[in-house]
KOLTORGU-27650 format. One record per residue (C-alpha): residue in one letter; x, y, z. Coordinates in nm, 2 decimals. Layout:
  kolti      px      py      pz
      A       X       Y       Z
...
end
This chain:
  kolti      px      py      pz
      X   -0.11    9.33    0.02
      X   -0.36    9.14    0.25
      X   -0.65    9.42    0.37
      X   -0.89    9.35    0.67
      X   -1.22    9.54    0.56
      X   -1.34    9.63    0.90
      X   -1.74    9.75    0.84
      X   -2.10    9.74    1.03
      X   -2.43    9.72    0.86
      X   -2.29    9.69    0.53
      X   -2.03    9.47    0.31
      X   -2.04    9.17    0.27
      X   -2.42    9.17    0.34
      X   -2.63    9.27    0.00
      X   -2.80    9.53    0.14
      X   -2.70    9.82    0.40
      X   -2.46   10.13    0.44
      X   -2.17   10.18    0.21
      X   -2.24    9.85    0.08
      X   -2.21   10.00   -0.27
      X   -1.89   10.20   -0.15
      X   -1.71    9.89   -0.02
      X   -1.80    9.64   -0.30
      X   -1.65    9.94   -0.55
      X   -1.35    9.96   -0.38
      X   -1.27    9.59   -0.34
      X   -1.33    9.57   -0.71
      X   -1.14    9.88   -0.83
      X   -0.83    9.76   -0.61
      X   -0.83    9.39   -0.75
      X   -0.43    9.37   -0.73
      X   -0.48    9.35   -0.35
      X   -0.62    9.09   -0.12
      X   -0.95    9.15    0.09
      X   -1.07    8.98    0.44
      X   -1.37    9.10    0.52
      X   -1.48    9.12    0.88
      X   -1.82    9.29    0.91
      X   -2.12    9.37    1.23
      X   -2.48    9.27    1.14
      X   -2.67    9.59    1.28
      X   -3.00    9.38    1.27
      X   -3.19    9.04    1.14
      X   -3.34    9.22    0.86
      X   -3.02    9.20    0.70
      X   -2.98    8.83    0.66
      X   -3.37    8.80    0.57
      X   -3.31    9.06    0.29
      X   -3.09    8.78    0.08
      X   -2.74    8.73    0.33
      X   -2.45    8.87    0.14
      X   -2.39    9.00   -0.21
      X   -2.20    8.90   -0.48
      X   -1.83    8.93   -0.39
      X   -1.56    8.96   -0.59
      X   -1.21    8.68   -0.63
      X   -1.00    8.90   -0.42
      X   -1.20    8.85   -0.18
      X   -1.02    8.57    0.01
      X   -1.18    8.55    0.33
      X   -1.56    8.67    0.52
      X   -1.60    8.66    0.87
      X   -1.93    8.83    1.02
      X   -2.07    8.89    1.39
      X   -2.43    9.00    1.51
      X   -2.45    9.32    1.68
      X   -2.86    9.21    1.76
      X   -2.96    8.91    1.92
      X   -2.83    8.69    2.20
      X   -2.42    8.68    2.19
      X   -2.25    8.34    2.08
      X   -2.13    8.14    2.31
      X   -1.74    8.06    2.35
      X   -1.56    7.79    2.54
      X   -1.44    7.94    2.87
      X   -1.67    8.06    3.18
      X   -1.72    8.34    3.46
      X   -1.75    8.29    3.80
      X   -1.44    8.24    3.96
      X   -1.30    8.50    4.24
      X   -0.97    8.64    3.99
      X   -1.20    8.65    3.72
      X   -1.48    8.87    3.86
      X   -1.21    9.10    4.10
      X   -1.05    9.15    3.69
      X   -1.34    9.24    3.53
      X   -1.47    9.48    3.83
      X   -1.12    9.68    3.79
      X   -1.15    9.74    3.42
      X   -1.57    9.81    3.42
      X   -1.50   10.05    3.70
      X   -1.24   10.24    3.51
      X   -1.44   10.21    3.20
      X   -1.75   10.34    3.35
      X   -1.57   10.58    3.58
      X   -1.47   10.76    3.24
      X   -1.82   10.76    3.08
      X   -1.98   10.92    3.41
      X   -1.67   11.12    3.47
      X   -1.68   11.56    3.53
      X   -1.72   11.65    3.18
      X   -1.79   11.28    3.04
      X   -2.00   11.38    2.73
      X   -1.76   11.29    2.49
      X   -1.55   11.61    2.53
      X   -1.20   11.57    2.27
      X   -0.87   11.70    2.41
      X   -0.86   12.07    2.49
      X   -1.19   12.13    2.52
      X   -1.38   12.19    2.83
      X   -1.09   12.06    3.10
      X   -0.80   11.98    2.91
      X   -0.65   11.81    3.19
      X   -0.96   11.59    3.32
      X   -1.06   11.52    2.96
      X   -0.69   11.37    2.89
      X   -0.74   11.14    3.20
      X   -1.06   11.05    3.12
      X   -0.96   10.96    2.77
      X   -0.70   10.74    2.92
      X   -0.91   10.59    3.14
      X   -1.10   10.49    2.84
      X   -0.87   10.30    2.69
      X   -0.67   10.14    2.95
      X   -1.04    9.97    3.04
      X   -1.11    9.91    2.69
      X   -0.80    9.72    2.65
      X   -0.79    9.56    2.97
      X   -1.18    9.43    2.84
      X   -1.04    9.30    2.55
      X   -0.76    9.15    2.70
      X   -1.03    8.94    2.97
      X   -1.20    8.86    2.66
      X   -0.94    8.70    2.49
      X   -0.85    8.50    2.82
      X   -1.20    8.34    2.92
      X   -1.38    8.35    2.59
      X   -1.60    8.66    2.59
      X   -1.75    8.94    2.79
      X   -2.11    8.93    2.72
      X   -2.20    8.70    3.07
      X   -2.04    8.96    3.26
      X   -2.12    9.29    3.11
      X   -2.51    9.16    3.17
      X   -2.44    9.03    3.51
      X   -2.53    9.20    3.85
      X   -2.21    9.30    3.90
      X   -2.16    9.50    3.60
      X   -2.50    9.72    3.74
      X   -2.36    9.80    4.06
      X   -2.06    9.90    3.91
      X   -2.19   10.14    3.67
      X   -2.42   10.27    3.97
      X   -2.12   10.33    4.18
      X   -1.97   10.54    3.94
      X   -2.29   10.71    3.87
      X   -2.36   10.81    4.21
      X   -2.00   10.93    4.23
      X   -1.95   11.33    4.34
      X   -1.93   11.53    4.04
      X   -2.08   11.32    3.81
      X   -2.32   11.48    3.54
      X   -2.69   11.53    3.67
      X   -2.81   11.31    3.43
      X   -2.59   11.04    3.54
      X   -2.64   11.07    3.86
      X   -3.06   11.01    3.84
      X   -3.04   10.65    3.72
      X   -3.27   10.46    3.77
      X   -3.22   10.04    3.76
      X   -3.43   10.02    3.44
      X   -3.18   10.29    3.31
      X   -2.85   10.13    3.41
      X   -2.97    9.79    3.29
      X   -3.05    9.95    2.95
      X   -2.71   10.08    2.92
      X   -2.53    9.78    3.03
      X   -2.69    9.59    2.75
      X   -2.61    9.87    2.48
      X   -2.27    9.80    2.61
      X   -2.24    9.48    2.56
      X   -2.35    9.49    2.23
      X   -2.13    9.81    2.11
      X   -1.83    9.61    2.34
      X   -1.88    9.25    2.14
      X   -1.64    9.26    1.88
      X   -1.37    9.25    2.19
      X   -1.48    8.88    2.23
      X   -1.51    8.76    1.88
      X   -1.22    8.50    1.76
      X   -1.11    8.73    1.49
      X   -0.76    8.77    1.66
      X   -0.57    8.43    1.56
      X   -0.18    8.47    1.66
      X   -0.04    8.38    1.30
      X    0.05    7.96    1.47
      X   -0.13    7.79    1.13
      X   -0.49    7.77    1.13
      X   -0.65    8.09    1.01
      X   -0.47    8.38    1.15
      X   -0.74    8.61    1.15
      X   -0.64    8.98    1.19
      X   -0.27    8.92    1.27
      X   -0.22    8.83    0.90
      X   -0.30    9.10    0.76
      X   -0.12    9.41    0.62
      X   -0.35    9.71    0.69
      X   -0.68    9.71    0.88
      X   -0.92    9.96    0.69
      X   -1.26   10.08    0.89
      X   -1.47   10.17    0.66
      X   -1.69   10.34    0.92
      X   -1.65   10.43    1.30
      X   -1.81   10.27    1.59
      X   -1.79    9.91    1.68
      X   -1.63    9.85    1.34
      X   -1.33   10.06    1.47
      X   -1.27    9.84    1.80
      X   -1.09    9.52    1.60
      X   -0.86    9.75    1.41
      X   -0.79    9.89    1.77
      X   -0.72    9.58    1.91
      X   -0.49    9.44    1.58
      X   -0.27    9.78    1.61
      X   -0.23    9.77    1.99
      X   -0.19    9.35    1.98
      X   -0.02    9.33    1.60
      X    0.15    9.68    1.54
      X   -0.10    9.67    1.22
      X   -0.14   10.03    1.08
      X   -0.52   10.18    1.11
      X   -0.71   10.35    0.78
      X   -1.03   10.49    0.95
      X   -1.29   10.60    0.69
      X   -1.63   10.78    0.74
      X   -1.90   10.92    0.49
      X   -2.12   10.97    0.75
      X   -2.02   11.09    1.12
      X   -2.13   10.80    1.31
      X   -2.09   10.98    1.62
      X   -2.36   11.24    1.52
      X   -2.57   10.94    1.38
      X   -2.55   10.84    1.78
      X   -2.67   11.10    1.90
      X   -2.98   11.14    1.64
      X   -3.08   10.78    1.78
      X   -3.05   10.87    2.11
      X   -3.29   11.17    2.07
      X   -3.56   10.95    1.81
      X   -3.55   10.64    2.04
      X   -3.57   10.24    1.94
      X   -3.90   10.07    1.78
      X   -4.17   10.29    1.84
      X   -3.96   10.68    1.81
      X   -3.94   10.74    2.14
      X   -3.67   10.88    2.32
      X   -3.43   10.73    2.53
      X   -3.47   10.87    2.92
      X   -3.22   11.14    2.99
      X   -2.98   10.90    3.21
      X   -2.93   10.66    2.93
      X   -2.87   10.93    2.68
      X   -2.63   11.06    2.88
      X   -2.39   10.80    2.96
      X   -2.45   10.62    2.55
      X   -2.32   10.96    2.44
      X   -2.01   10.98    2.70
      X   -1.93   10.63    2.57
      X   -1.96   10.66    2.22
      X   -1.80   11.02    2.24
      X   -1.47   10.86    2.37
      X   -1.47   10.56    2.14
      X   -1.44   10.80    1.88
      X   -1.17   11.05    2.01
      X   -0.99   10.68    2.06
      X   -1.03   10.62    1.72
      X   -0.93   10.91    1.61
      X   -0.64   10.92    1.83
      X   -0.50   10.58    1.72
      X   -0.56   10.60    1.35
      X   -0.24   10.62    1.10
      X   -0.48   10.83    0.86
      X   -0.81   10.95    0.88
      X   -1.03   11.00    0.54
      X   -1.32   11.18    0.58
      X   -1.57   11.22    0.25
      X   -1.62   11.57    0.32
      X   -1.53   11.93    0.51
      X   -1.87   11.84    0.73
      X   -1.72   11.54    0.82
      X   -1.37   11.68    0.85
      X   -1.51   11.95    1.12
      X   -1.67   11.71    1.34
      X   -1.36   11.50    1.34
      X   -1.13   11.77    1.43
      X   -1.37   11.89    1.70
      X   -1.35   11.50    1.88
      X   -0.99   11.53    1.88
      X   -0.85   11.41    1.55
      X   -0.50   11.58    1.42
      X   -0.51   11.77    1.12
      X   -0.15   11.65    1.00
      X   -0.36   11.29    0.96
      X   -0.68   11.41    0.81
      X   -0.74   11.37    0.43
      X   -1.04   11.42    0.25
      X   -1.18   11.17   -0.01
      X   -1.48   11.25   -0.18
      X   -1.68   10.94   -0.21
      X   -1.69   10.75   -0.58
      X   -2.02   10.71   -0.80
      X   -2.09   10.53   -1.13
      X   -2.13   10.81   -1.37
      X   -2.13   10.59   -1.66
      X   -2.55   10.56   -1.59
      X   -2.56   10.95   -1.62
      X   -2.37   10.98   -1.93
      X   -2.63   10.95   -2.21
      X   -2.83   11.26   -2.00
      X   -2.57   11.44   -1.94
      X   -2.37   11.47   -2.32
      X   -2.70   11.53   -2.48
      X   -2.69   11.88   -2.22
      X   -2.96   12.09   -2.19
      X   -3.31   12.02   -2.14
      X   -3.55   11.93   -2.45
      X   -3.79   12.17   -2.52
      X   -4.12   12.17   -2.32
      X   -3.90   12.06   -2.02
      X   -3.66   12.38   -2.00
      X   -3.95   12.50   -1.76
      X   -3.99   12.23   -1.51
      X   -3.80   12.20   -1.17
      X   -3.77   11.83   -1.10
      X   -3.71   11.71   -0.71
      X   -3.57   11.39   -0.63
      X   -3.60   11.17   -0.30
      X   -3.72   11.03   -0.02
      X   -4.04   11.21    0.08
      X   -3.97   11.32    0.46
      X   -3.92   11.55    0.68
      X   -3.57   11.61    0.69
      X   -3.62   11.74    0.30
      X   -3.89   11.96    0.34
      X   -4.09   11.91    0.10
      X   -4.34   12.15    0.23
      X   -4.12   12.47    0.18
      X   -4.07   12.38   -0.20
      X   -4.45   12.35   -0.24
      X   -4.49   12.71   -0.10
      X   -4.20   12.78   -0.30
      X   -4.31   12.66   -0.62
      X   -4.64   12.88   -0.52
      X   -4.45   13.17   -0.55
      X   -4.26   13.08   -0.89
      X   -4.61   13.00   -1.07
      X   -4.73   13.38   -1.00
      X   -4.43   13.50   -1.22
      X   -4.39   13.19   -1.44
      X   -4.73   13.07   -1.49
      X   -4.60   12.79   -1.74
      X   -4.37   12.61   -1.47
      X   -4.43   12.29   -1.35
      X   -4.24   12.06   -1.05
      X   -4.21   11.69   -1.07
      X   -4.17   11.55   -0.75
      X   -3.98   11.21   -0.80
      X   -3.99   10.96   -0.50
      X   -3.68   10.72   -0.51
      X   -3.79   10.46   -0.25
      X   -4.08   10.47    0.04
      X   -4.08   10.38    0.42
      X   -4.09   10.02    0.55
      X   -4.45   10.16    0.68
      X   -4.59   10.43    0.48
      X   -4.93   10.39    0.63
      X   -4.80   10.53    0.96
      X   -4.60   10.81    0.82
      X   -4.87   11.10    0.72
      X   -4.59   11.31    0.55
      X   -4.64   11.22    0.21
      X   -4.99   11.24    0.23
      X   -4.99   11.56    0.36
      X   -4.73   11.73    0.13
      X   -5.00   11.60   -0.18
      X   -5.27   11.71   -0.02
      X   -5.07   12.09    0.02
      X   -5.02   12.08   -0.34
      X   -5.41   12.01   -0.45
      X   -5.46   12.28   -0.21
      X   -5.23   12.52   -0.31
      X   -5.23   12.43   -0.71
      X   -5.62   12.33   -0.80
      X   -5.69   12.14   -1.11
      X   -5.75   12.39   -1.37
      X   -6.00   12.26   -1.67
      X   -5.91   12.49   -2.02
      X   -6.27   12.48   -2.07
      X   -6.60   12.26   -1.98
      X   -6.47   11.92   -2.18
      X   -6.13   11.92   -2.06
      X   -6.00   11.73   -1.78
      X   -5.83   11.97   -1.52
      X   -5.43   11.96   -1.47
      X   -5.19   12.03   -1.22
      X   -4.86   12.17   -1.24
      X   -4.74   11.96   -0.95
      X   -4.70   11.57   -1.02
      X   -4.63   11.31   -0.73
      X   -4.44   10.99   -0.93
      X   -4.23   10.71   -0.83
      X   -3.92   10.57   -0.99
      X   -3.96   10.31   -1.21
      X   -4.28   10.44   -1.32
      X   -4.36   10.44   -1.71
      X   -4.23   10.79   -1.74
      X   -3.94   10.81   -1.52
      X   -3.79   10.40   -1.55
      X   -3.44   10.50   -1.44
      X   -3.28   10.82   -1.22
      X   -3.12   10.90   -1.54
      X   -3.47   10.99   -1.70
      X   -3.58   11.13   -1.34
      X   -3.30   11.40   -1.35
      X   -3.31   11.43   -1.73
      X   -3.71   11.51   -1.71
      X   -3.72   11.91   -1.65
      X   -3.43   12.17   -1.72
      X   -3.35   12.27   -1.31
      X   -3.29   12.01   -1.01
      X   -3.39   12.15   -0.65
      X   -3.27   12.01   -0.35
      X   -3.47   12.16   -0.08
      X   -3.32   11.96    0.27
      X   -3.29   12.13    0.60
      X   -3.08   11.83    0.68
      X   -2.79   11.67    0.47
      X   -2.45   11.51    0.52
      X   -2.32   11.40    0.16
      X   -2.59   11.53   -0.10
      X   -2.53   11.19   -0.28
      X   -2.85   11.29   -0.54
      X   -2.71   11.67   -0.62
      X   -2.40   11.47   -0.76
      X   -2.66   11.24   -0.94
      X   -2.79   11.60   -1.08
      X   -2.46   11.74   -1.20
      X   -2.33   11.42   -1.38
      X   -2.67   11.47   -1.59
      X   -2.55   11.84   -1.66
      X   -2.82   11.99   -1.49
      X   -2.84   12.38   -1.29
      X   -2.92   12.29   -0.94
      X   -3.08   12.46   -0.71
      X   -2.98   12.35   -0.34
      X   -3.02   12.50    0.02
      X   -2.70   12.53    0.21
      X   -2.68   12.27    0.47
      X   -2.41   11.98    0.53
      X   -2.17   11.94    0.24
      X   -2.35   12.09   -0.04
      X   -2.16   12.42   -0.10
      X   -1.86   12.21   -0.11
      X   -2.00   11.96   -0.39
      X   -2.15   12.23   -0.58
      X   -1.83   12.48   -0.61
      X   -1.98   12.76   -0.78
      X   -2.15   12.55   -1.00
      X   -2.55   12.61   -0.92
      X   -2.75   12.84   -0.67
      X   -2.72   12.80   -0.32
      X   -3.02   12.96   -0.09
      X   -3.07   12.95    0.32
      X   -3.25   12.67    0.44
      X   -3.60   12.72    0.53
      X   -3.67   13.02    0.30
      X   -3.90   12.96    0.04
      X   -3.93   13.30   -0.10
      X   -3.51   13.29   -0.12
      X   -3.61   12.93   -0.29
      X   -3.83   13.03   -0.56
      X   -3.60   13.36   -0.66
      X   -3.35   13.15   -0.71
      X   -3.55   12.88   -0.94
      X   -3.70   13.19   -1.09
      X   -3.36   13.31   -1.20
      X   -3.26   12.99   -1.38
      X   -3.60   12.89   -1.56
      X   -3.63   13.25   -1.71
      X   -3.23   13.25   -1.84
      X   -3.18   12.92   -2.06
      X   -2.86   13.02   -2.20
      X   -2.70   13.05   -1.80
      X   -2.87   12.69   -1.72
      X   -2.66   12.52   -1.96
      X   -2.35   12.70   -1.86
      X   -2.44   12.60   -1.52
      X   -2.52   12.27   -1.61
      X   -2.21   12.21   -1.81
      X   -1.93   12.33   -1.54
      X   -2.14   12.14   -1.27
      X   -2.07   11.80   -1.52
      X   -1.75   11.86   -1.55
      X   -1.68   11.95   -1.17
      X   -1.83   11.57   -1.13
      X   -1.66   11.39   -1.33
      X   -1.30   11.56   -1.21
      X   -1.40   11.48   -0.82
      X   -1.69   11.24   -0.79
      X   -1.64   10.97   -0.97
      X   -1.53   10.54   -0.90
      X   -1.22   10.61   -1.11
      X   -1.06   10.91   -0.86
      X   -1.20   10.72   -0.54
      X   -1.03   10.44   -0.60
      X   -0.70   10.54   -0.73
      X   -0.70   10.77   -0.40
      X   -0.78   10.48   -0.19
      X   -0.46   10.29   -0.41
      X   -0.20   10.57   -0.30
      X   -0.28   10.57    0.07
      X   -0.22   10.20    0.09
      X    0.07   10.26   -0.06
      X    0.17   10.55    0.17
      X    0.06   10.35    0.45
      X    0.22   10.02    0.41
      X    0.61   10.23    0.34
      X    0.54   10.43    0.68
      X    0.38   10.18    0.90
      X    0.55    9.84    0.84
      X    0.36    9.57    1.01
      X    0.67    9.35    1.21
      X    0.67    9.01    1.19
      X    0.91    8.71    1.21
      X    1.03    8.59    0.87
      X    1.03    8.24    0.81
      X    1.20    8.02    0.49
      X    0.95    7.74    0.34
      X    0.98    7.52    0.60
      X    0.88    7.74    0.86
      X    1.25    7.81    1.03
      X    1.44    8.15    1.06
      X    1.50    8.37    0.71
      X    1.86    8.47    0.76
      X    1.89    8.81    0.63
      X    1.52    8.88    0.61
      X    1.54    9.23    0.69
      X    1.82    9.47    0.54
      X    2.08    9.58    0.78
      X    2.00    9.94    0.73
      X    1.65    9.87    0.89
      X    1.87    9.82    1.21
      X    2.04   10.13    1.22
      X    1.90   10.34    1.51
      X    1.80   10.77    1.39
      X    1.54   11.01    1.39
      X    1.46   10.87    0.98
      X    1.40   10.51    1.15
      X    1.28   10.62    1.48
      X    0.85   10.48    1.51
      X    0.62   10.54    1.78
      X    0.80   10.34    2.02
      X    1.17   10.44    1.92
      X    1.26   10.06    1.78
      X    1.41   10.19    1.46
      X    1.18   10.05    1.29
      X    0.82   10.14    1.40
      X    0.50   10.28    1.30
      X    0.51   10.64    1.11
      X    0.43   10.95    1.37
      X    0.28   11.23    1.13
      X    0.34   11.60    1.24
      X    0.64   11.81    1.31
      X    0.97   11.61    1.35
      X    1.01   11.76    1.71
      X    0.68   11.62    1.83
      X    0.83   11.26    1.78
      X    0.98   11.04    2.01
      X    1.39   11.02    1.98
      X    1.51   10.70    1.94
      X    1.73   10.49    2.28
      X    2.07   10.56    2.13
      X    2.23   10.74    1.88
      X    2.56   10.72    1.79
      X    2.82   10.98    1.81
      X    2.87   11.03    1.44
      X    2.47   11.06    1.38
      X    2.42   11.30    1.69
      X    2.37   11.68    1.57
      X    2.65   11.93    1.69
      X    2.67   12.07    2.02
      X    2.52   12.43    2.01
      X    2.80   12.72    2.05
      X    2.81   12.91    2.40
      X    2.64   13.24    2.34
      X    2.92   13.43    2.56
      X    3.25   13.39    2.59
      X    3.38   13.67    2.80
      X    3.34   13.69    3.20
      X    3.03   13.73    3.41
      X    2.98   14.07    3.48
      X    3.03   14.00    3.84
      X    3.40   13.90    3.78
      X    3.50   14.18    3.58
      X    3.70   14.33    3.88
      X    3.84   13.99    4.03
end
């Protein structure tokens, strides 16, 4: 099977998201063939060593700057059918993003009926864009031209807009015109070859994977509408939400985008994903968190399936059969991260207050994984250690003794802590103490070591942890410290703890089950969603008999998405699907019997 691996800021380059994730799969699923086509978010990425090391079944790369100026492409813009055609699709396009209730809203929510219009609107641009592309060799000259402003200023200023929309300013609209066209550039990349020699691009393949949303979504769109080639859309992250977070914090510099530009960013991205959702054979989320704010943009539950996301626990192992903690580390509470606010550092200080009045012996290691690209201008760290030397003094044992505190600040790949193995493996209890989380990737870390965790309940963490450590409110610290209290004062229930959160890993988060997850619904996909091509012998003519005559036979078993016979699979109930053009008389179900058979009561007397 010949995959496209759709991703963005990621595979193939060596470092960025889900680049681990990717490079895993490709390698557990060696049988098939991979043709990677991945989005450069941003220059850093080819300084930082270009791409990784990539595996043999990996027969083909093709990548594409989201940043900089666009490529250029034979072709041109200026001519009169040219412009009228790109004015029509814009307009519809940003008609839909400044459109009555325009923030993104799924199906059924808000206006059903003016959110389903919209929604069309959406795509009938977006294709008609892609389509222009395709004709006269891109789209970025025109979606930075004058035109393209007073286009999207026409549809701002249009009655019933949304009040952000409608106070633009020019430095707003040009701002959003050039976030645009850089979300709207995969539509003019040559990735779309037509299969006539050469390199074929995305119409040779078998199944188009996403392994993220956003513009990593859009050629998988394109190949299914263009190629009839089934969609696997895959997110560990919502990268709608992830939107909307940059929105609010800004570019270079944190701050925030004016309210106009917000506005219409998130109306855009908001409808790319319910499109995505919408045309997607099978969605895989990595968790419920995920799962909820995909169903809430619009995607079907019948095509929803939850994947948890794989991790090498063969680094973990040597921690976690040895089990408990050694002694003289059963009664230290070891925190492992990134030291910022989003994990709240400051509430497990004043925590860890409270547990040294009944547990004077305790201690916390706080273990930072990796720093900021400018920890000089970040005064978080430096003000969480200078909490903890007010809260815990160093206190000498006598006059010749240096003073200690029960709080230590170290870095991985110190002396003491060389590997996360040793970081997690260093004290008998792991807190996670995050007011925000999606995928707690380090509590899974924690329980393949067969540690007790302590975590507060935000994003996906009750659903990782299954009954398998303590779970407080977020934002609590007394709630915090009675819950580390409980587990350094019972050793016998941290090991039990410890032990069923081990073996809960290693059943659900590790390479092995991600993988052979990922094997299935390839499988699934590729007997369900054919892709339909001509069949040729080896010297390129027509392949008599190609196809088996029962693919021809017309019924609701053969019936796809456009009632061929032979189409695409349509998940949910069989009467929700399309019937096919004809169906013979020997295939057609029975008539249903007449309920009555006597006269109208009218007639009775005639």
């Amino acid at each position: 099977m010949r995959v496209g691996l759709l991703t963005e800021g990621g595979y193939p380059y060596a470092t960025g998201d889900a680049r681990v994730w990717c490079d895993r799969l490709v390698r557990g699923l060696a049988q098939h063939e991979f043709e990677v086509y991945g989005l450069g978010r941003d220059p850093g990425q080819e300084e930082a060593g270009g791409w990784g090391d990539l595996p043999r079944n990996v027969g083909w790369v093709r990548t594409a700057p989201l940043w900089g100026e666009p490529e250029r492409r034979p072709g041109g813009w200026g001519g009169r059918r040219q412009r009228r055609r790109f004015a029509e699709h814009f307009g519809e396009l940003a008609a839909a993003i400044s459109a009555p209730y325009g923030s993104g809203a799924p199906h059924g929510s808000g206006a059903p009926g003016r959110t389903t219009v919209q929604a069309d609107r959406f795509a009938n641009a977006l294709h008609g864009l892609a389509d222009l592309a395709g004709e006269y060799g891109g789209l970025s000259a025109a979606l930075r031209s004058e035109d393209a402003v007073r286009t999207l200023e026409r549809a701002c200023r249009t009655l019933g807009a949304p009040h952000g929309a409608q106070r633009a300013r020019v430095a707003d609209l040009l701002t959003v015109t050039e976030a645009l066209e850089r979300a709207l550039r995969p539509l003019s990349l040559d990735w779309y070859g037509d299969g006539a020699g050469g390199d074929p691009g995305l119409s040779g393949v078998d199944l188009c994977h996403a392994a993220t949303g956003g513009a990593a979504v859009l050629p998988g769109l394109l190949a299914k509408r263009r190629f009839g080639t089934p969609l696997l859309l895959t997110e560990y992250g919502v990268r709608l939400r992830e939107c909307y977070l940059a929105g609010a914090a800004g570019a270079a510099g944190g701050r925030p985008l004016p309210g106009p530009v917000r506005t219409l960013l998130a109306a855009f991205h908001g409808l790319l994903a319910a499109e995505a959702y919408a045309r997607a054979d099978l969605i895989t989320p990595g968790n419920t968190h995920t799962r909820r704010w995909q169903e809430r943009c619009g995607a079907e539950r019948e095509r929803l399936r939850t994947v948890y996301p794989g991790m090498d626990a063969g680094r973990f192992a040597e921690v976690g059969e040895r089990g408990a903690a050694q002694p003289g580390d059963d009664r230290t509470l070891v925190w492992v991260g990134r030291i910022e606010p989003p994990k709240d550092v400051i509430a497990l200080l004043h925590a860890f207050a409270e547990v040294r009045r009944w547990q004077p012996d305790a201690r916390l290691r706080i273990i930072e994984t990796r720093r900021g690209e400018n920890p000089e201008a970040d005064g978080y760290p430096a003000h969480c250690r200078a909490l903890a030397d007010h809260l815990f003094p160093d206190e000498a044992a006598d006059a010749h003794s240096t003073g200690d505190n029960p709080v230590s600040f170290e870095r991985l790949g110190d002396p003491e802590v060389p590997a996360l193995a040793d970081a997690y493996g260093a004290g008998g209890v792991v807190v996670l103490s995050s007011v925000v989380e999606g995928f707690p990737v380090g509590l899974v870390e924690a329980m393949f070591c067969g540690r007790a965790t302590v975590s507060t309940d935000v994003g996906a963490v009750c659903e990782v942890i299954g009954g398998t450590g303590l779970v407080v409110p977020p934002r609590n610290p007394r709630a915090l410290a009675d819950a580390c209290l409980a587990l350094l004062s019972d050793a016998e229930r941290c090991a039990r703890l410890g032990a069923a959160a081990r073996a809960r890993a290693l059943e659900l988060f590790t390479v092995e089950q991600n993988v052979a997850a990922f094997r299935g619904i390839y499988l699934e996909l590729m007997s369900h969603c054919p892709v339909r091509r001509e069949e040729v012998g080896a010297g390129g003519g027509p392949l008599p008999f190609a196809r088996p005559a029962e693919a021809h036979v017309p019924g609701r078993w053969t019936a796809g998405r456009d009632g061929d016979g032979f189409g695409h699979w349509l998940p949910g109930p069989a009467a929700a699907r399309p019937a096919p053009e004809h169906t013979p008389t020997w295939a057609a179900p029975p008539a249903p019997e007449p309920l009555g058979v006597g006269p109208r009561p009218s007639e009775e007397g005639v």
